[in-house]
C-alpha positions, 0 to 999 in steps of 0.5 A: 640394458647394462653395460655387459660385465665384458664390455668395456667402454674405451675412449680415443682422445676425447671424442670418440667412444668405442666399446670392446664388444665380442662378436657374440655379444654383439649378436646378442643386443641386437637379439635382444632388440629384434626380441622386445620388438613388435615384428618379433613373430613375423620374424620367428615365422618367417625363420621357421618358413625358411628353414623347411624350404631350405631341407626341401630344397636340399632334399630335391637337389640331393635327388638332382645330384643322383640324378646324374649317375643314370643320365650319363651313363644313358649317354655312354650307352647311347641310349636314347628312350633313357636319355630322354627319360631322364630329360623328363626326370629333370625337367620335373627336379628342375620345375621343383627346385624353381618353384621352391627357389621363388618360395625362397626368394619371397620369404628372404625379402620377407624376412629382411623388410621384417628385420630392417622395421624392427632394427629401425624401430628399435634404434629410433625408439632407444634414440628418442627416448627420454633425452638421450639425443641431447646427451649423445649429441655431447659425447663425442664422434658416435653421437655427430650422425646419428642419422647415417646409424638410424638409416642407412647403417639400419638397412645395411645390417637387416639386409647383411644378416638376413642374405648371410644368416640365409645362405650360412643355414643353407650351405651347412645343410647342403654340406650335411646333405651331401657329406654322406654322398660323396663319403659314400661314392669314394668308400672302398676305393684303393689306392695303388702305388709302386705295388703297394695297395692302400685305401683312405675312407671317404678321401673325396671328402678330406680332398674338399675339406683341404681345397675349401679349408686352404682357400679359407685361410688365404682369404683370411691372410688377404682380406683381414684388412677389410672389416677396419676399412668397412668401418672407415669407409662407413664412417667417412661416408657419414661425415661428408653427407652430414657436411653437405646436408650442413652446408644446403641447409645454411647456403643463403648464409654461406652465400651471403658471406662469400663462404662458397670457397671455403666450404668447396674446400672443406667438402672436397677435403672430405670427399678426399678422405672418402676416396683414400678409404675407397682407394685402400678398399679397391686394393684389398678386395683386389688382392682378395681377388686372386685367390677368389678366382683361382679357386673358383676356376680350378673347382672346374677340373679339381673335382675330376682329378680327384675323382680321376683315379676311382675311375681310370681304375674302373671303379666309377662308371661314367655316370658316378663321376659326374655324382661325385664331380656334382657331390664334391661340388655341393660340398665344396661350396657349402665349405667355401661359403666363409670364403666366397663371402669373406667381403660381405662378411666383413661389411656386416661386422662393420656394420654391426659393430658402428650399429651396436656401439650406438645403440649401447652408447644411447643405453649407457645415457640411462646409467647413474653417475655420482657427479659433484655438484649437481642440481636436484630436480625433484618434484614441488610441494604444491603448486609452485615452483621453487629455485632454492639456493640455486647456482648454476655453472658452466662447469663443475669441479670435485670442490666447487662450482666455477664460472656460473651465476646464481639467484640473487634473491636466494631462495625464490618461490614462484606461485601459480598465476603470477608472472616473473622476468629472470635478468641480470648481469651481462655475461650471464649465460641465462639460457643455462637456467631455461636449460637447468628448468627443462632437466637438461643441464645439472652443473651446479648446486641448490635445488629445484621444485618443479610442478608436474612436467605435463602442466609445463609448457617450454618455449626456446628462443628458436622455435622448432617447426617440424616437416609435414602438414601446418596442422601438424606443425601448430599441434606438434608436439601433440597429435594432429587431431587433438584440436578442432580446425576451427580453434586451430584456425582461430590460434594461428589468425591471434598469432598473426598468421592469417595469410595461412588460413585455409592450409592446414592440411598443406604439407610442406617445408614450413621451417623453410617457407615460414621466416623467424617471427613466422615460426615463433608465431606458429610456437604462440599459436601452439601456446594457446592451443594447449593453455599449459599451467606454466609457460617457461619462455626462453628470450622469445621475443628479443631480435623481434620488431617491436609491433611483433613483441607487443602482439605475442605479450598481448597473447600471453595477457589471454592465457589467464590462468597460465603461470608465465616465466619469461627468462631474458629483457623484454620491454614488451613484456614488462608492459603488458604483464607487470611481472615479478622481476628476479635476478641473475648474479655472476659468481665471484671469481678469483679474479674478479670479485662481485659485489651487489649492485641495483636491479639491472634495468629492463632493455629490449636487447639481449645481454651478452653471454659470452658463452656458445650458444646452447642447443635450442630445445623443442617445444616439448611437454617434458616427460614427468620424472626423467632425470638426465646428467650431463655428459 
C-alpha cells in the first residue's frame, strides 16, 4: 500500500514520525486490513446479522412506543379489563424486545472478537514481514513499543468500533424510525398567542433537533481536548510499561550494580507524566460532565413542556403525550448519540490514528529509496560467495563513505566447502559486516554475492531462544515436528546439553532457565539440526571457556559439507578448522591516514569496536530476495 496522495509524512525533531491522515483515510487502511484479512466473512456475516436485528428491534419498540396511547388512556379511563390487556400486550413487546436485545448482545461479542483476530493479525503479519521490525526499531518513538500498538491499542480499537459502529447504525435507525411518529403526533396543532393563530409542521420534531443539536455543540467546545489527551495518556501508558518490562528483565544486572535507586526514579518520573495525562483527562471529562448531565436530567420534563401545550389545548389525550414524550425520546437519543458518546469517541480517534500511523510507518519500510552509497546484494553466480570491492561504514554521505572499514584483499571470492576467519584492525565495527551479509545494513559501497538465502544459516553473538517448548526452542526458526526427537535429542546431548534430555516437550522460560553457553548450545544444536550449505557465525564463541569453544569448533568439524565464515578471533576456531583468514582494514581518515600492516594475529579476545552495539539478530533463514535499507 503506498503512502495516500494526501497523506503526508511530517516529523517532530527527529524522533517521531506522524502522518497527516484524514479520518476517512484512516477508516480506510484499516478497511483494507480487515478486507485482505482471513475473518473477512465472518465479519460481513456477522454485520448483515446485525443490521436485520437491529430494523427488527427498531420495528418492535416502534410498536412499544404506540403501545403507550392505549395503556394510558385505560388508566384516564379506569378501565381495568384494558389496563390489564394492555399489560398483556407489553408483556409480549417486552418478552420480544429481550430475546432480540440477547440476539444483539451475541452478535456484538461476535462481532468485536472477529474484528480484534483480524486487526491483531494483520498488524502482526504487516510487523513481522520481511524486516520491517528491525527498520522500525530505528525510526524513531512510533517503532520503541511496537507491543503496546500490536496488543493493547488492537484490542481498543476492534472493541471501540464495533460498540460505536453498533450503536451509530442503531440510533440512525431508531431516529428514522421514529422521526415519522412524532412528525405525525405534533402535525396540525396551532399555536395560539395574543389572538393571533399560527402552526408549525412537525415542531416536536425541530424542538428535538435544537435540544440534541445545542448539546452536540457544547459538548464539542468542552471535550475538544480530548482526542490529544487519549493519545498522550495511550502514549505514555506504553512508555512506563516498556520501562518496567525493561527494568524486570535486566533487574539481576541492576541489582548487582546498585542501580535500584536510580531506576526507582526513572519509573516513578514516568508514573509522574502518566498521572499529569490522567490528571488533565479527569478535568476535561469533568467539565464534559456538566453538560452531559444537565441534558440528561432535563430530558426527563423537556419532552412534556413541549408537548404540554398540544395537550392543555385538548389536542393530546393523555395516552398521546406519553407516545409523543416516548417519540421525542427515542429521537432525542438517536440525535444525541455524538454527544452522549463524544468521550469513546474521542478514545477511538486516538486509538485509531496511534493504531493507523503504525501500520503505515511499517508499509512505507517497503518503498524504495534512492540512498548514496549503497552496497548491492544481489544474487552469486554459482556456488559461492562474493565481497567485491566491498566498503562498509558506519555512516554515508552524498560524496563519500566515512567512518568504515573495507576488504583488504579487495575483491574476495569464498568458494563452497572451505572455511574463512574475517579479523582486523581494532576498532573495526566487525558485526557491520555480519549485518551487511544478513541484508541488514547498506551503508556502504561494492557488492555482495550472496548464494540462496535459504542455503544460509545466521548465527549472531547472542543467541535468540524464543519461549514455549525446548522442541520449539532447538527447531526455532523452523516447525517443531520438522525433526524426529531422537536427531533432536542426539543435537542438544553433541551440544552439551544432555542434563536436557527427556524434556523436549517441557515449556518454559529457556532464555531464562538456560544461562549464555547454554543458549549458545542450544543455537549449535539447531546448526546440526538443519546442516545449512553456509554457516555465517558472528564471534560466537568469544567471552566462552575455553573447553566450551573447543566443544562448539569440534561441532562445526562434523558439518562436512557446510561452508563456514566465522567473522571475529577465535584461537579455537582456527584449530580446529585451519580457515582462509581475511582482513578487515579501517578506512583512512582525514585525521588519520591508514597504511598497510601485517596480517592482525589470531587472539582468543574481542577487538574492540568503539562503536554501540548493534542489535543481535535471530537465527533466522533469511528470506531469499528481500532488499531492506537502512532507515
Amino acid at each position: 500500500m503506498a503512502v495516500d496522495s494526501q497523506s503526508k509524512p511530517s516529523t517532530q525533531g527527529d524522533d517521531r514520525v506522524g502522518y497527516e491522515l484524514s479520518v476517512l483515510r484512516r477508516l480506510g487502511v484499516m478497511l483494507s486490513a480487515f478486507w485482505n484479512s482471513a475473518v473477512r466473512y465472518k465479519i460481513i456475516s456477522i454485520t448483515v446479522a446485525l443490521f436485520a436485528i437491529i430494523f427488527i428491534t427498531a420495528y418492535v419498540q416502534v410498536m412499544l412506543n404506540e403501545w403507550n396511547a392505549p395503556f394510558y388512556d385505560s388508566l384516564a379511563r379506569r378501565d381495568v379489563g384494558e389496563f390489564f390487556h394492555q399489560l398483556g400486550v407489553f408483556g409480549m413487546i417486552a418478552g420480544t424486545l429481550l430475546i432480540l436485545n440477547v440476539i444483539q448482545a451475541w452478535f456484538n461479542q461476535m462481532a468485536a472478537l472477529f474484528m480484534r483476530e483480524g486487526l491483531a493479525r494483520d498488524l502482526v503479519d504487516q510487523w513481522l514481514k520481511g524486516k520491517r521490525a528491525l527498520k522500525l526499531g530505528s525510526s524513531g518513538l512510533i517503532g520503541v513499543n511496537p507491543d503496546q500498538r500490536l496488543h493493547e491499542d488492537a484490542r481498543n480499537l476492534a472493541e471501540s468500533t464495533t460498540g460505536l459502529a453498533i450503536g451509530l447504525v442503531q440510533s440512525t435507525i431508531l431516529l428514522i424510525s421514529f422521526i415519522g411518529v412524532l412528525w405525525e403526533l405534533s402535525s396540525g396543532f396551532i399555536f395560539h398567542f395574543r389572538g393571533s393563530s399560527f402552526s408549525i409542521p412537525g415542531y416536536m420534531v425541530w424542538a428535538a433537533i435544537i435540544y440534541a443539536a445545542s448539546a452536540s455543540i457544547l459538548s464539542q467546545l468542552v471535550g475538544r481536548r480530548l482526542v490529544r489527551l487519549n493519545a498522550d495518556r495511550y502514549s505514555k501508558e506504553a512508555e512506563l510499561r516498556f520501562a518496567l518490562m525493561h527494568a524486570n528483565e535486566y533487574m539481576p544486572a541492576i541489582t548487582v550494580a546498585g542501580g535500584q535507586e536510580n531506576e526507582r526514579r526513572r519509573i516513578n518520573t514516568d508514573i509522574s507524566s502518566v498521572l499529569s495525562v490522567i490528571r488533565q483527562l479527569a478535568i476535561a471529562n469533568t467539565n464534559l460532565t456538566w453538560v452531559s448531565a444537565s441534558y440528561g436530567w432535563m430530558v426527563l420534563v423537556i419532552p412534556i413542556l413541549v408537548a404540554a401545550p398540544a395537550y392543555f389545548a385538548g389536542g393530546l389525550s393523555l395516552g398521546q403525550l406519553m407516545m409523543a414524550v416516548g417519540a421525542f425520546n427515542q429521537v432525542n437519543t438517536a440525535l444525541r448519540w455524538y454527544v452522549a458518546n463524544f468521550g469513546p469517541i474521542a478514545e477511538w480517534r486516538a486509538t485509531l490514528m496511534r493504531v493507523t500511523d503504525f501500520r503505515q510507518a511499517l508499509v512505507d519500510m517497503d518503498i524504495a529509496r534512492d540512498l548514496p552509497n549503497t552496497i548491492a546484494l544481489q544474487p552469486s553466480s554459482g556456488d559461492k560467495l562474493t565481497l567485491r570491492d566491498l566498503e562498509i561504514s558506519t555512516k554515508t554521505t552524498d560524496e563519500i563513505v566515512e567512518n568504515g572499514f573495507r576488504i583488504r584483499e579487495g575483491t574476495v571470492t569464498i568458494e563452497a566447502g572451505e572455511h574463512i576467519m574475517v579479523n582486523g584492525d581494532h576498532g573495526v565495527n566487525r558485526k557491520l559486516l555480519f549485518q551487511a551479509l544478513a541484508g541488514q545494513w547498506r551503508c556502504g559501497t561494492g557488492e555482495i554475492d550472496l548464494p540462496p538465502m535459504e542455503q544460509i544459516l545466521f548465527m549472531p553473538h547472542t543467541a535468540y531462544v524464543p519461549g514455549g517448548t525446548l522442541r520449539e526452542a532447538v527447531t526455532f526458526p523452523e516447525d517443531q515436528n520438522t525433526y524426529a526427537d531422537a536427531d533432536v535429542e542426539t543435537a542438544i546431548e553433541k551440544a552439551g546439553l544432555d542434563r536436557l534430555k527427556g524434556k523436549l516437550n517441557t515449556r518454559a522460560r529457556w532464555d531464562r532457565m538456560l544461562d549464555t553457553d547454554e543458549q549458545k548450545a542450544v543455537a549449535f544444536a539447531h546448526a546440526l539440526l538443519a546442516k545449512p550449505r553456509w554457516l555465517i557465525l558472528d564471534e560466537t564463541l568469544e567471552g566462552l571457556e575455553p573447553d566450551i569453544q573447543e566443544r562448539f569448533a569440534g561441532l562445526l568439524t562434523e558439518m562436512k559439507d557446510t561452508t563456514t565464515i566465522y567473522i571475529g578471533r577465535s584461537e579455537a576456531y582456527v584449530q580446529a578448522l585451519s580457515p582462509r583468514v581475511i582482513h578487515l582494514q579501517a578506512l583512512a581518515t582525514p585525521a588519520d591516514t591508514v597504511s598497510p600492516t601485517a596480517a592482525p594475529t589470531v587472539a582468543t579476545t574481542p577487538a574492540a569496536t568503539g562503536l554501540p552495539k548493534a542489535k543481535a539478530l535471530s537465527m533466522v533463514y533469511p528470506s531469499g530476495g528481500e532488499r531492506s535499507r537502512r532507515q
